[in-house]
Residue frames as a rotation matrix with the C-alpha (Angstrom) as fourth column:
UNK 1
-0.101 0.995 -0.013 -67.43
0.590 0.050 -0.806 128.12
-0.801 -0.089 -0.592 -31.39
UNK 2
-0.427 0.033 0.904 -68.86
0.852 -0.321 0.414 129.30
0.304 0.947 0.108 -34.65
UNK 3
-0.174 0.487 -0.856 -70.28
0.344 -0.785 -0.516 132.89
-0.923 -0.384 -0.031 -34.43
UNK 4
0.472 0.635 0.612 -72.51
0.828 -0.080 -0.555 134.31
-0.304 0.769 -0.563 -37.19
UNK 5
-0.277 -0.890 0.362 -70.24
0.960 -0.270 0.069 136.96
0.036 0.367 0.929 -39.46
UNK 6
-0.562 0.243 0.791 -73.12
0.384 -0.771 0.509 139.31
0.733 0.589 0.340 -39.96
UNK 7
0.660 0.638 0.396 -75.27
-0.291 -0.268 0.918 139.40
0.692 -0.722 0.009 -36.28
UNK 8
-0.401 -0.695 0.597 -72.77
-0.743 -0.134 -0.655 137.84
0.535 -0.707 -0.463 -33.85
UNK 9
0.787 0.580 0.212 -75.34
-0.610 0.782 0.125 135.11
-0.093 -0.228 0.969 -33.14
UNK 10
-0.598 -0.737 0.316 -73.11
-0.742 0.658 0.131 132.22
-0.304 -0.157 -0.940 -31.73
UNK 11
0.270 0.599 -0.754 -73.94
-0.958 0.248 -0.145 128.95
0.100 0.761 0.641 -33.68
UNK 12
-0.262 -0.118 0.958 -74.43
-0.860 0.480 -0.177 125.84
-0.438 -0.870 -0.227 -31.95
UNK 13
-0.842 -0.482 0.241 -73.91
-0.258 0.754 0.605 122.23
-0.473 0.447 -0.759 -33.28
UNK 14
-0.529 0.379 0.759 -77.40
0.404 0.899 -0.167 121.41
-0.746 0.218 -0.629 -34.45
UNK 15
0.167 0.224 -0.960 -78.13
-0.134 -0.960 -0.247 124.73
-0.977 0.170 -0.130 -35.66
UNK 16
0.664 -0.195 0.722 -77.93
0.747 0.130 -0.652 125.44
0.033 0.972 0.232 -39.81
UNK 17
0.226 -0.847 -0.482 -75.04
0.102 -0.471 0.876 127.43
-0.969 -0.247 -0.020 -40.77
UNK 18
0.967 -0.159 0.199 -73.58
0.173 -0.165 -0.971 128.90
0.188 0.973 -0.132 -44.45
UNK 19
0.031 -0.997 -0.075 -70.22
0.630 -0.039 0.775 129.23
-0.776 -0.071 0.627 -45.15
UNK 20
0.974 -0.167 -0.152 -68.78
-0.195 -0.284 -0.939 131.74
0.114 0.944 -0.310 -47.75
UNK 21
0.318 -0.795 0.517 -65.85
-0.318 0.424 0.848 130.52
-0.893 -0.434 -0.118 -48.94
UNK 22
0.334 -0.309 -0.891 -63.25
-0.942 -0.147 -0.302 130.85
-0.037 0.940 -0.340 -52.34
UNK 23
0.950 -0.064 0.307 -62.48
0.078 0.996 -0.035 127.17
-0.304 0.057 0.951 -53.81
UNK 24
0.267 -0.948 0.172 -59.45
-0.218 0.114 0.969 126.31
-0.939 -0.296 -0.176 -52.95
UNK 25
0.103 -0.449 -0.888 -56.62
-0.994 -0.073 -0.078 125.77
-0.030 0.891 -0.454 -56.19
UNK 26
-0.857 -0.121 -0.502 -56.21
-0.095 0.993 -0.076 121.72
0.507 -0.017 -0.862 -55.11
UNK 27
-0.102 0.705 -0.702 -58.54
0.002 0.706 0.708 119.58
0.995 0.071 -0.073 -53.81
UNK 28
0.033 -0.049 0.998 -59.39
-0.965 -0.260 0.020 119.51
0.259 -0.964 -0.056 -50.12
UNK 29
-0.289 -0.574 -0.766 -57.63
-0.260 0.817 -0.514 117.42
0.921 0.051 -0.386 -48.20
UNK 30
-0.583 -0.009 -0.812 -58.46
0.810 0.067 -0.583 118.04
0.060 -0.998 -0.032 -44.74
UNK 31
-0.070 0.850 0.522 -62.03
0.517 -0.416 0.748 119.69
0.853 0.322 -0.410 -45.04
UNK 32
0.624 0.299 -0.722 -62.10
0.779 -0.313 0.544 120.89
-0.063 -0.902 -0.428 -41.06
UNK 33
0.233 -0.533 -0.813 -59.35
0.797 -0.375 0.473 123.00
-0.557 -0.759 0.338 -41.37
UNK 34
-0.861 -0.211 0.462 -59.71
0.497 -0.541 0.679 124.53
0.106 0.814 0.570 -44.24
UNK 35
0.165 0.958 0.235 -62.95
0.719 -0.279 0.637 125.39
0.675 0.064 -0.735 -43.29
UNK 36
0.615 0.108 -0.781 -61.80
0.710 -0.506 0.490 127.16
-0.342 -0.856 -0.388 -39.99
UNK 37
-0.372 -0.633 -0.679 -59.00
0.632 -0.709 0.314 129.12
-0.680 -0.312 0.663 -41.54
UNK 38
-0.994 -0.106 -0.033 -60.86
0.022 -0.479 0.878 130.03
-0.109 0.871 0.478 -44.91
UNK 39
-0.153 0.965 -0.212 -64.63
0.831 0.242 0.501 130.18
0.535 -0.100 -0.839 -43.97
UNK 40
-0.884 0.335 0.326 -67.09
-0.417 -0.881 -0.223 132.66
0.213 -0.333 0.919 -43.11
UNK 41
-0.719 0.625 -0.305 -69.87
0.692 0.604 -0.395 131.20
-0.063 -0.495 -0.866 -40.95
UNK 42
-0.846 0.468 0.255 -73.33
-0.473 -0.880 0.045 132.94
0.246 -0.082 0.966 -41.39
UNK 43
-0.854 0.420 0.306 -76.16
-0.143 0.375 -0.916 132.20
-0.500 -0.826 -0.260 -39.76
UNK 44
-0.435 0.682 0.588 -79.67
0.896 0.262 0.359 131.04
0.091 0.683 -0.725 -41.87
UNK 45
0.602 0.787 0.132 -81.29
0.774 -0.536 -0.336 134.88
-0.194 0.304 -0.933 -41.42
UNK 46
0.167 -0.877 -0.450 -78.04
0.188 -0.420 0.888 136.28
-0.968 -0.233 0.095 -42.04
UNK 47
-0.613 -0.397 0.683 -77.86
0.341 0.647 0.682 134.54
-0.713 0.651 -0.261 -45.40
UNK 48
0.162 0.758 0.631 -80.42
0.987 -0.127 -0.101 135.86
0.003 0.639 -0.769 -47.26
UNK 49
0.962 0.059 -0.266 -79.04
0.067 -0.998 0.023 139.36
-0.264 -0.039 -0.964 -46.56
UNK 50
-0.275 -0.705 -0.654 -75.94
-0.560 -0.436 0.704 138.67
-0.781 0.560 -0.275 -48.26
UNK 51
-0.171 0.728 0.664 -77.69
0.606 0.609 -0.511 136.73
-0.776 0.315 -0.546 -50.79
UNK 52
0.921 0.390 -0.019 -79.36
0.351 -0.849 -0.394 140.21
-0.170 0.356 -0.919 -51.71
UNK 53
0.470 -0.610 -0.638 -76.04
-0.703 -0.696 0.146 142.44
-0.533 0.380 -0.756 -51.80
UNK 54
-0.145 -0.576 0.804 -74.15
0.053 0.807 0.588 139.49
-0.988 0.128 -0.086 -53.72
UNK 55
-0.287 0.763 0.579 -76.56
0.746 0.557 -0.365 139.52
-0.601 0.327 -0.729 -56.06
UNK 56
0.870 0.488 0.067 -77.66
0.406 -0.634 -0.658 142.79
-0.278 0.600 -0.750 -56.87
């Protein structure tokens, strides 16, 4: 189960979800798993508060 990075809000399949995440040096091959070991999962009012510190 996904769980939001920044509130702990668990994130549930129909739900919207962000990912941060560095592009990889090759091409993704196998998009699920790269997502689980190299993803951060944030949640859609989460996002806009790193957004802001990113940013400024």
């Amino acid at each position: 189960m996904l769980v939001c990075q920044n509130c702990g809000q668990p994130l549930k399949r129909p739900d919207r979800a962000y990912f941060l995440l560095q592009v990889p040096h090759r091409t993704l091959g196998e998009i699920r798993s790269f997502l689980q070991v190299n993803a951060v999962a944030y949640c859609p009012d989460c996002v806009q508060i790193v957004q802001t510190k990113t940013f400024s």
